[in-house]
N, C-alpha and C positions, 0 to 999 in steps of 0.2 A: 782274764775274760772268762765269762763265763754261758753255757747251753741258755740259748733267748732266742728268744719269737717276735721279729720286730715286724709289723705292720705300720705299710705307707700308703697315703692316697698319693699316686701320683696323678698326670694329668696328662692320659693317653688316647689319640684321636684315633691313629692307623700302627698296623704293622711294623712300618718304623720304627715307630714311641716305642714300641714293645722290644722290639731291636736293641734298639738305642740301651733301654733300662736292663736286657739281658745281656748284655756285653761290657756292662760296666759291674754287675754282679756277679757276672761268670769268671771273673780276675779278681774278686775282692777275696783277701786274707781270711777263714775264720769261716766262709759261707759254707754250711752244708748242704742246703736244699734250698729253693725260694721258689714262689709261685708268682705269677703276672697276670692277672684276669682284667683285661681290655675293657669286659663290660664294667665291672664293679669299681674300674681305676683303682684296685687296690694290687699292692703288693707284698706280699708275704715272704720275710727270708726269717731262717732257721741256720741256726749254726752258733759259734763261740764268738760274737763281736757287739760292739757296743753299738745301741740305737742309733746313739749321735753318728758313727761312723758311717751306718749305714745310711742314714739322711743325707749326710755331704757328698756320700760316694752316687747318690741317686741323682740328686741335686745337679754333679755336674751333667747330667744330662741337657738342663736347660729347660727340662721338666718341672710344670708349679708339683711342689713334692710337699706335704705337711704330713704330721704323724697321723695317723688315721687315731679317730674317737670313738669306742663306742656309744653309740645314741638310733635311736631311733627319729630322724625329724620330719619323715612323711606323716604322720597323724597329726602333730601340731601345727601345719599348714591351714588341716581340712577345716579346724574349728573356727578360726577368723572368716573362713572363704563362706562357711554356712551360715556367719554373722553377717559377713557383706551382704548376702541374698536378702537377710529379713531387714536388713537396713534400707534397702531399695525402695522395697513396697511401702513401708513408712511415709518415706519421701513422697511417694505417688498421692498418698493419699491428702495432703493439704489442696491437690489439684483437684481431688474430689470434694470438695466442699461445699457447691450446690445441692450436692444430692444430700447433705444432715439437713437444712432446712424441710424438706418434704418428711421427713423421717418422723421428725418429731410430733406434726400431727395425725399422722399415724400409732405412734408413741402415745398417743392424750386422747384418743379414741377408746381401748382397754381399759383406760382409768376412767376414763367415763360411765366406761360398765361395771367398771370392779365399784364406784360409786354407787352405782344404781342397785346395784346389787346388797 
């Protein structure tokens, strides 16, 4: 085995969870350091042991545990949500459809003068 940096999402609510996932890392073979951040559900161990091991050894926690990804997927949310908006007002607008009738002689009014002119 060999010096690795394995990052997990695990899936921790309270104190316990964090409990639970340092007590099963603090007995595993191999670990030198590991980190547990509550907010981020991620977990970061350092030391001489295989990924895989360290997923199953997480796992038995009863913890939903996947390997962590890097990605960013907060931006690509925003762009569908900004399309839903202008998708909205589209819709509204077949409900406005009395108001093109007046428009349009309004519309033929300026051509009248551009005419005359």
């Amino acid at each position: 085995m060999s010096q690795q940096t394995v990052v997990l999402k695990v899936g921790m609510s309270c104190q316990g969870c964090v409990g639970a996932v340092n007590r099963v890392l603090g007995k595993m073979e191999g670990v030198e350091s590991y980190d547990i951040d509550i907010k981020e559900q991620k977990v970061t161990v350092k030391g001489n042991v295989e990924p895989e091991a360290v997923f199953q050894t997480v796992s038995k926690t009863g913890k939903k545990t996947s390997f962590w990804e890097a990605e960013t997927p907060a931006p690509a949310p925003t762009e569908p949500e900004t399309k839903l908006v202008e998708v909205k007002p589209t819709e509204e607008k077949p409900a406005d459809t009395p108001a093109e009738p007046e428009a349009k002689p309004v519309d033929e009014k300026p051509a009248e003068a551009v005419a005359a002119a």
